[in-house]
C-alpha positions as CSV (number, residue, x, y, z in Angstrom):
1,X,0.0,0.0,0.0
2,X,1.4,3.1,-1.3
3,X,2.5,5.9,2.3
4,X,2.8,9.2,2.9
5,X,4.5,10.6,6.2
6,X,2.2,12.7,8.6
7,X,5.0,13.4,11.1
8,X,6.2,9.6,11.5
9,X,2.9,8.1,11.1
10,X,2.7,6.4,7.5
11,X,-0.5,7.3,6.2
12,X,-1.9,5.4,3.4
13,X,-2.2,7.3,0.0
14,X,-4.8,7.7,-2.5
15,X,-4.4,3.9,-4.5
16,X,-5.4,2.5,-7.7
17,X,-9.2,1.9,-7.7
18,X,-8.4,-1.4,-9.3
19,X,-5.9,-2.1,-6.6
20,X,-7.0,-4.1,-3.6
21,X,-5.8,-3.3,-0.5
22,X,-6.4,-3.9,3.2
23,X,-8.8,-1.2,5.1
24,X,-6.8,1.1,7.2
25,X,-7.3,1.5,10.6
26,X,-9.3,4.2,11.6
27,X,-6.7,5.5,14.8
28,X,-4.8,5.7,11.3
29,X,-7.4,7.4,9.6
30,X,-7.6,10.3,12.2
31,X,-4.3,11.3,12.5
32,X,-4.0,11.6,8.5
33,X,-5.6,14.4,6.9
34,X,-6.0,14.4,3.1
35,X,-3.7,16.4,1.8
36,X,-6.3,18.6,0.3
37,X,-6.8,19.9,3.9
38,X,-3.2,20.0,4.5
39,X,-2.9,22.6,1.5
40,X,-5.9,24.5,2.3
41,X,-4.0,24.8,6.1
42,X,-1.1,26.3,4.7
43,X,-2.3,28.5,1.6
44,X,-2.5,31.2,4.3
45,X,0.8,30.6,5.9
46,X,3.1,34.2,6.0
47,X,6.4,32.4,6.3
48,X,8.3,30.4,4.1
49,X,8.1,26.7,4.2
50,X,9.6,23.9,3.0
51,X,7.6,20.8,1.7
52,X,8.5,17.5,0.6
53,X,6.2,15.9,-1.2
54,X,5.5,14.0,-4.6
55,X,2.2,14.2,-4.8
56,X,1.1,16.4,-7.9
57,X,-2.4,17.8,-7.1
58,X,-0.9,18.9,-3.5
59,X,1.8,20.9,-4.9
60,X,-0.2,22.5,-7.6
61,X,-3.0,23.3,-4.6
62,X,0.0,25.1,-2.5
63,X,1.0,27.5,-5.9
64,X,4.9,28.0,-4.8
65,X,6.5,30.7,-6.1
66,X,10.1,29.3,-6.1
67,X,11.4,26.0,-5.8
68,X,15.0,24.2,-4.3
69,X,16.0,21.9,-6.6
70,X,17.8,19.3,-5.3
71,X,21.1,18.3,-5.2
72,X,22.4,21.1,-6.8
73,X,20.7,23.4,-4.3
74,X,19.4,25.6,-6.6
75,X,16.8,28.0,-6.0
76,X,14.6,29.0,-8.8
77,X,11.0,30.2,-9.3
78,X,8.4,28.1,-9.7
79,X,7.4,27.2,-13.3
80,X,4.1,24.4,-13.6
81,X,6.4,22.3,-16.1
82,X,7.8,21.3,-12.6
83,X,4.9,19.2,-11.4
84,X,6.5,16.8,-14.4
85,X,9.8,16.3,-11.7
86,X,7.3,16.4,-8.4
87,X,5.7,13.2,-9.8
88,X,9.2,10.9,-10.8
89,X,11.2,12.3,-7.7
């Protein structure tokens, strides 16, 4: 079953349809909000912030405005042709 971290509880993620997979938990289910909810949190947020994630629609929800491309380090604005890298990272 595909993860996703929530702070070192491994959330299950959005799956295949056509996959089968074993329900999860609901204690599981309570500490893991989607991360629609997550981006709708943080759209607001003054600060800067940095975010790991490789899921596409939750990037593209947060609408960065520059990006740290790793290894080099470099920092760079944000261009949508991105989301292509957020997805095979």
């Amino acid at each position: 079953m595909p993860l996703i971290d929530a702070g070192g509880v491994a959330c299950p993620k959005k799956s295949d349809p056509q996959q089968t997979t074993a329900p999860v938990p609901a204690w599981i289910a309570q500490l893991c909000p989607p991360p629609s909810a997550i981006a709708v949190a943080l759209q607001d947020w003054p600060g800067a912030m940095v975010i790991v994630s490789h899921d596409v629609e939750f990037v593209a929800s947060l609408e960065p405005a520059r990006v740290l491309l790793m290894p080099d380090g470099t920092l760079d604005a944000w261009d949508d042709e991105l989301l292509d890298l957020v997805e095979l990272a």
